[in-house]
N, C-alpha and C positions, 0 to 999 in steps of 0.2 A: 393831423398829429396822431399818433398811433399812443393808445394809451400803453399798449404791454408794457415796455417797459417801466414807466410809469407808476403802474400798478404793483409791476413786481418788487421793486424802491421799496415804497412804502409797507408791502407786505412785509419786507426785511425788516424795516426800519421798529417795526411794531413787535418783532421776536425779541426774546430774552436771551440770554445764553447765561441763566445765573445756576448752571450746575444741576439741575435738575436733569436726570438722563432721558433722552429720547427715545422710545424704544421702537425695533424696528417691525414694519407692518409687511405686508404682502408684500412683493416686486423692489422691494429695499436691498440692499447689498450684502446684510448683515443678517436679513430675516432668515431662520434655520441654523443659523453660527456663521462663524466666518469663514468667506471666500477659500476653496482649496487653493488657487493659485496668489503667491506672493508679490507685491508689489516693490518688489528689487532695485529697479533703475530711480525710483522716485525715493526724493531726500524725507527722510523723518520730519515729520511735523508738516510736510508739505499737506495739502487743503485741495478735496477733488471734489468735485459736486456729481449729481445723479439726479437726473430727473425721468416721469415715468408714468403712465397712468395705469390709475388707481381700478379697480373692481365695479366700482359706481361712476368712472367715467372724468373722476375729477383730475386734475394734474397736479403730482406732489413734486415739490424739487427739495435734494436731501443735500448735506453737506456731510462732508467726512472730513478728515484728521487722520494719517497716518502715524502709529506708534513706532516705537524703538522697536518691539517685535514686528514689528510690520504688520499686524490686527490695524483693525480701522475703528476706530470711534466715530458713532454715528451723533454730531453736533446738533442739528440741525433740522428740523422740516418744514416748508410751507407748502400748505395744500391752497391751489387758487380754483376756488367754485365754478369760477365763470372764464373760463378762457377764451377768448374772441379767437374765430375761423381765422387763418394768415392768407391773405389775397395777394 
């Protein structure tokens, strides 16, 4: 049984999303301002994730929110310490 997914569950399951803003780090979508190019085809309010590793090696997966301007709101991060190798 392959824990990832698993672990990733749970890591979810253990976030808040009670308004407190996430603010974005290195290799984040949003770190520096936002994106010059516009996310046009995709419906407002529509939900993208981003995942990435981090400076120290660790793996962050981000979630986003697209707005009425088309800017992204950064929702979301869990950083997973321990990623098992995929065989």
């Amino acid at each position: 049984m392959r824990l990832t997914p698993l672990l990733f569950v749970l890591a979810l399951t253990s976030c808040t999303t009670g308004g407190a803003a996430v603010d974005p780090i290195p290799g984040s979508i949003t770190y520096g301002g936002q994106p010059r190019t516009k996310l046009e085809k995709s419906p407002v309010g529509s939900i993208l994730h981003h995942d990435f590793m981090m400076t120290d090696g660790r793996r962050a997966y981000e979630t986003y929110r697209i707005e009425p301007d088309r800017s992204l709101t950064l929702l979301n991060r869990v950083i997973m310490s321990d990623v098992p190798p995929d065989n």
